[in-house]
C-alpha positions in Angstrom: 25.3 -10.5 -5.8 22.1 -10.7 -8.1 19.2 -9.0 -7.5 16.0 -10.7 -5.6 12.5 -9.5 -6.5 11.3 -12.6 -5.5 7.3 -12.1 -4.1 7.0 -12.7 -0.2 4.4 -13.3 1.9 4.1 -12.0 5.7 5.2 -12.7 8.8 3.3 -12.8 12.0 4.9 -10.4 14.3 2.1 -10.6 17.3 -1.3 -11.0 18.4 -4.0 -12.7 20.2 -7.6 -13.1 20.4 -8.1 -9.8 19.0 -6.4 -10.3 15.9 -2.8 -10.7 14.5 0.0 -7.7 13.0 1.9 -9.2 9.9 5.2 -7.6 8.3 6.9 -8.1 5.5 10.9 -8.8 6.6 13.8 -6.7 4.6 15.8 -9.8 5.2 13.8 -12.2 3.3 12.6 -9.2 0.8 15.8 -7.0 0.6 14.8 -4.4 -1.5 12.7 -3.2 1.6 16.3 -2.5 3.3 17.5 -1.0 0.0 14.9 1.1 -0.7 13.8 2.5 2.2 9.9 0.8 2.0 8.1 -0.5 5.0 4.9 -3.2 4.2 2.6 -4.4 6.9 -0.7 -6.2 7.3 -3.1 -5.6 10.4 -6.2 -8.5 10.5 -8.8 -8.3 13.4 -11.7 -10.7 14.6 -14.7 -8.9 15.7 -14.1 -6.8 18.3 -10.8 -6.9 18.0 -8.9 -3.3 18.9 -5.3 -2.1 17.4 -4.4 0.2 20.2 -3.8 3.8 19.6 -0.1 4.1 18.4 1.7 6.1 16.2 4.6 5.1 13.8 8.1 6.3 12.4 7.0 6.2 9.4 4.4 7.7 6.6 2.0 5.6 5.4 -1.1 4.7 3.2 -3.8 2.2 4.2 -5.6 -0.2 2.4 -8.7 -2.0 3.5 -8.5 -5.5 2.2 -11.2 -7.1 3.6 -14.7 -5.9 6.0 -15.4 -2.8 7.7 -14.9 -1.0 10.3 -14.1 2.4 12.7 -11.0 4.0 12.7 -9.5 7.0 14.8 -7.0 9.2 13.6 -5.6 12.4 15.4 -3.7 15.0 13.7 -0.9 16.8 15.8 -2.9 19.5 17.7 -6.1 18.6 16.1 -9.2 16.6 17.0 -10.0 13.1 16.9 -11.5 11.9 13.5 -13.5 9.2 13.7 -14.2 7.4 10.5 -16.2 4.5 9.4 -14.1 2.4 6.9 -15.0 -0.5 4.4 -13.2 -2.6 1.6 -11.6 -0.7 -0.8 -10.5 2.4 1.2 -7.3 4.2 1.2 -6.1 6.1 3.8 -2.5 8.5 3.7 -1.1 8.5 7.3 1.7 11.0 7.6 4.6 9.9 10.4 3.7 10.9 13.6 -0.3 10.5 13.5 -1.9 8.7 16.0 -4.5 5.8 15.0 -6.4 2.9 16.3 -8.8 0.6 14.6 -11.4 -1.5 15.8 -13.5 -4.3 13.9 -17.1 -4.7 15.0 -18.7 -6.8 12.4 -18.2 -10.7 12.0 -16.2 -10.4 8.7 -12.4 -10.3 9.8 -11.1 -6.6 9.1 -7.8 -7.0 7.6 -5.6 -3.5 6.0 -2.7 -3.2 3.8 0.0 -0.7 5.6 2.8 0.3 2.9 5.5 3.3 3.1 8.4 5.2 3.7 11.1 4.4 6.0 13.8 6.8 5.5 13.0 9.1 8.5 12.5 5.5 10.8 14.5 4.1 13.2 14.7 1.0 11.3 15.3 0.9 7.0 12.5 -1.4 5.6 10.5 -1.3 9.0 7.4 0.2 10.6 8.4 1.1 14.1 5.1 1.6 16.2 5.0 3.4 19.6 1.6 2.4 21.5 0.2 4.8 24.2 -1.2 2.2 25.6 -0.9 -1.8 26.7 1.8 -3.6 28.3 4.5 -1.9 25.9 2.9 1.5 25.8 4.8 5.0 26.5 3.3 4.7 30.2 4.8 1.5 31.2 8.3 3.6 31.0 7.9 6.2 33.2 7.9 6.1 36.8 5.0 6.3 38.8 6.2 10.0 40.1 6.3 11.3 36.5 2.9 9.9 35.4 1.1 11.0 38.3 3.2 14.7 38.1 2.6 15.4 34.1 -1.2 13.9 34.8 -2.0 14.9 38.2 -3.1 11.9 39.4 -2.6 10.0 42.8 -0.2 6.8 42.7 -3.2 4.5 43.1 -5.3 5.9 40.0 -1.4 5.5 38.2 -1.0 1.9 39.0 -4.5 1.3 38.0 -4.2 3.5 34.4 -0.6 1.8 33.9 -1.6 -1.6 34.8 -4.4 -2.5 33.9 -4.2 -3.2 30.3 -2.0 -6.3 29.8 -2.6 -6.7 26.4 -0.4 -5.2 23.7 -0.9 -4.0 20.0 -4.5 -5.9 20.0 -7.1 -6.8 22.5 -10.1 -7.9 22.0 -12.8 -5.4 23.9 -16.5 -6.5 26.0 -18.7 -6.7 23.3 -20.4 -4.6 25.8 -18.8 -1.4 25.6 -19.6 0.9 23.4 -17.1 2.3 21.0 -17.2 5.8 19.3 -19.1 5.8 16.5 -18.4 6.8 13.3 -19.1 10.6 12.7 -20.9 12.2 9.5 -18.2 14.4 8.0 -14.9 13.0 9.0 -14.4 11.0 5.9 -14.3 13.8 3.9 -10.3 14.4 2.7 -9.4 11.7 4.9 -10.4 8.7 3.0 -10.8 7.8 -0.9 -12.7 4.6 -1.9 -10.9 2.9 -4.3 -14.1 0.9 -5.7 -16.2 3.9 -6.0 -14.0 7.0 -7.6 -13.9 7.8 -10.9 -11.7 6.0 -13.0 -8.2 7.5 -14.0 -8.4 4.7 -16.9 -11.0 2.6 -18.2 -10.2 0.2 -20.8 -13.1 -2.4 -21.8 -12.2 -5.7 -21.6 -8.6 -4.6 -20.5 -8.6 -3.0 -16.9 -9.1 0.0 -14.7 -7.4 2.5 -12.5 -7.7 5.0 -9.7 -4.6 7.0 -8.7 -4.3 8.2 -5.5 -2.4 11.4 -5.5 -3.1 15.5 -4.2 -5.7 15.9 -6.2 -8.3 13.3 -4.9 -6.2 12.3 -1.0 -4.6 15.8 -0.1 -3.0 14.2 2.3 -1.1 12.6 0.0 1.3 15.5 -0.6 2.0 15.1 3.7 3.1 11.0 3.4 5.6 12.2 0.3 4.3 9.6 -2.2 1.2 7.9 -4.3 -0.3 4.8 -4.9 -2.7 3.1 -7.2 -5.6 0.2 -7.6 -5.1 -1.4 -11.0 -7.9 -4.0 -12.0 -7.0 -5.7 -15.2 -10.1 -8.6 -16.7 -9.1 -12.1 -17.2 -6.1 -13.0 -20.3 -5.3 -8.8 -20.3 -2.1 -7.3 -20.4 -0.6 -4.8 -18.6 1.6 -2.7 -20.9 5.4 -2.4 -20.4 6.1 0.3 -18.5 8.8 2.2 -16.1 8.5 4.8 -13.7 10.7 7.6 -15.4 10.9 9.9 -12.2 12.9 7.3 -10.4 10.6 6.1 -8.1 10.4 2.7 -6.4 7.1 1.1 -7.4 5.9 -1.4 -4.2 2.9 -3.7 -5.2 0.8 -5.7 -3.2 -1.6 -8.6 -5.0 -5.1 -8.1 -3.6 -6.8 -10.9 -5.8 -6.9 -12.8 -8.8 -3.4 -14.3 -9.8 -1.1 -13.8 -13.3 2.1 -13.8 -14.4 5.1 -10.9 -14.0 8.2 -9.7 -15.6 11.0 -7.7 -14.6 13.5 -6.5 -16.9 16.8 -4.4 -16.0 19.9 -3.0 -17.2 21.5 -4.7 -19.6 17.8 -5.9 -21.6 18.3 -8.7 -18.4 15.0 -10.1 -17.3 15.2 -9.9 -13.5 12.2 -11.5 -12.4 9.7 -13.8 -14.0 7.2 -15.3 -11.6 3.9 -16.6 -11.0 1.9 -14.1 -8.3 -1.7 -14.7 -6.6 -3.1 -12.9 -3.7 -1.1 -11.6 -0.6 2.2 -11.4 -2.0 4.2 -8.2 -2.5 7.3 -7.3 -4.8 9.0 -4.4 -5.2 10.1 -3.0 -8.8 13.7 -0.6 -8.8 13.7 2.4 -10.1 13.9 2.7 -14.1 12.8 -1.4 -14.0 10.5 -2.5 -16.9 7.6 -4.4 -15.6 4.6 -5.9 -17.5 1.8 -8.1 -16.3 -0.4 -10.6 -18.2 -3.5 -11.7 -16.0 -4.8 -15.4 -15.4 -8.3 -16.2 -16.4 -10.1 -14.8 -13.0 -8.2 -11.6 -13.5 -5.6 -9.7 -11.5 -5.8 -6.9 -9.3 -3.3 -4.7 -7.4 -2.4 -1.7 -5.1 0.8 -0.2 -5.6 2.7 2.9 -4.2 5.3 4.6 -6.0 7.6 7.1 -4.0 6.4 10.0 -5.5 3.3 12.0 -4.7 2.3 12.6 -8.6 4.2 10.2 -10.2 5.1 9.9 -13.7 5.1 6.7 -16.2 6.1 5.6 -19.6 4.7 3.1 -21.3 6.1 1.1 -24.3 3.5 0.1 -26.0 0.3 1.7 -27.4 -0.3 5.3 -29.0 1.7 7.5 -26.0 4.7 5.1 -26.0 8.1 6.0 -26.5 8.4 4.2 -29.8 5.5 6.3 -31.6 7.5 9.4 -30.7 10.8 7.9 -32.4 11.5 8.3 -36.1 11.4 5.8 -38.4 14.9 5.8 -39.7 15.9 5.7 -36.3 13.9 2.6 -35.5 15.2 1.1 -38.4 18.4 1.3 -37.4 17.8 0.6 -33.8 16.4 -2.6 -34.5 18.4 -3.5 -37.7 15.2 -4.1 -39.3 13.8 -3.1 -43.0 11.3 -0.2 -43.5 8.2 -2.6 -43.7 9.0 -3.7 -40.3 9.4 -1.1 -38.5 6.2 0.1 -40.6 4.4 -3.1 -38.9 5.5 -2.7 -35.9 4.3 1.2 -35.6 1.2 1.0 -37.1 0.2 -1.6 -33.9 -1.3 -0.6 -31.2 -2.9 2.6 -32.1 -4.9 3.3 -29.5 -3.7 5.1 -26.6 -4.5 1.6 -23.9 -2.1 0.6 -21.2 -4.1 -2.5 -21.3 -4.7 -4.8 -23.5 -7.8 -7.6 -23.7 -6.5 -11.3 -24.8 -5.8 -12.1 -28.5 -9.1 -12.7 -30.6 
């Protein structure tokens, strides 16, 4: 059975006037299944609410698109509330309860991507709302509602009932939500579009790595990720994830070509990519990108906290480190060759700007 890395688009699993919850499917996109990797999208109109829920599984967020309020409560801790805006990243550790609500006109819409292994489901988020037609109350009795709670059986029906929406409502413009507090950002949230730069090549593209050092939280969700922006024509450098990691990438904008290449020198994927779809790259996989002419950008995790990469091309790459005789021989070549092929790419990029 080959192999599909094939890029996939979303599926609308629910919604409503509040907004719509896409997922990625492991059976059209089976390396979700394989490799334990769960991939949703949530979108909402203004004042659209995701009701508080909790998931299976760890995650990072990514806000696509608008701004925001987001809650988040720790176990045994207090509520965070945070304001939230394009470009922000967000680790979520299994068992964290969140909501998110959209009061601006510019649709809010967040990236979900993570780890499945400890879910019920392999390649699936599995959500449990506290709330809403499908939420936690709406399976107990009455008796054990009102008993753990202490409330009558008519302030249960009411509490229960009342809320026939699930997942996403839409809320009275009226009401007034909590607002975002001065503080709670702090180790919670990391701005992709505003941190310094892990690598800044001009003309080629830039990085931010999200890892323990910048998102502590990070080190709690088991894995990293990463904004790459590369300019218009650049190159992304051959590389490989030598700590056998899973790298998961999601096209935020622009559009460019990919390729894949496995065991065997095979290439296993060579496709044209734009914004919205996701692929996912096995472990020990060679990838390499080569942008269109409005550029290409990306967020990726890889299922590592700190992972590790090698390149194989430019200064740091493997085939500086090799000898020349062995080179030689490798590629059957003579010595002014290899000698050519050496002395290029001197710098130590993993980008490169278009030809001249």
């Amino acid at each position: 059975m080959e192999l599909d890395l094939s890029p996939r688009l979303p599926k609308k699993v629910y919604g409503g006037d509040g907004g719509s919850y896409f997922a990625w499917c492991p059976e059209e996109l089976p390396m979700l299944r394989d490799g334990n990797i769960g991939a949703a999208k949530l979108a909402l109109e203004k004042y659209g609410l995701a009701l508080p829920r909790y998931s299976d599984s760890s995650k990072v967020a990514y806000v696509l698109q608008g701004s925001g309020t987001a809650g988040i409560v720790l176990p045994e801790k207090e509520e965070k509330v945070i304001e939230i805006r394009k470009g922000d990243s967000i680790a979520i550790p299994f068992g964290v309860v969140t909501w998110w609500f959209n009061n601006e006109d510019t649709e809010l819409v967040i990236l979900f991507l993570g780890e499945t292994h400890k879910g019920h489901k392999a390649g699936q988020f599995t959500e449990f709302y506290l709330t809403g037609s499908n939420g936690i109350f709406t399976g107990f009795s009455t008796e054990f509602v009102g008993r753990a709670w202490d409330l009558d059986e008519t302030t249960v029906k009411k509490l229960v009932g009342s809320q026939t929406g699930n997942g996403i409502v839409k809320v009275d413009g009226a009401l007034k939500m909590p607002s975002p507090r001065k503080g709670d950002r702090e180790g919670f949230v990391l701005n992709c579009l505003e941190a310094p730069l892990d690598v800044d090549i001009k003309d080629g593209g830039r990085v931010v790595v999200l890892n323990t050092k910048n998102l502590p939280l990070v080190g709690e969700v088991g894995f990293g990720a990463d904004l790459v922006r590369i300019d218009g024509h650049s190159m992304c450098s051959p590389g490989f994830s030598c700590d056998s990691a899973l790298q998961v990438t999601y096209i935020v904008g622009g559009s460019g070509r990919v390729q894949v290449v496995g065991a065997d020198g095979k290439r296993v994927l060579e496709t044209h990519v734009k914004a919205g779809a996701l692929f996912i790259v096995p472990r020990f996989f060679v990838v390499s990108k080569i942008a269109d002419s409005d550029g290409l950008s990306w967020f990726s995790i890889v299922t590592t906290p700190d992972p590790i990469f090698t390149h194989l091309a430019g200064k740091t790459s493997v085939w500086k480190a090799l000898s020349p005789e062995v080179l030689q021989a490798a590629f059957k070549v003579a010595p002014e060759v290899e000698k050519a092929f050496r002395s290029k790419r001197t710098s130590d990029a993993i980008f490169f700007p278009p030809p001249n």
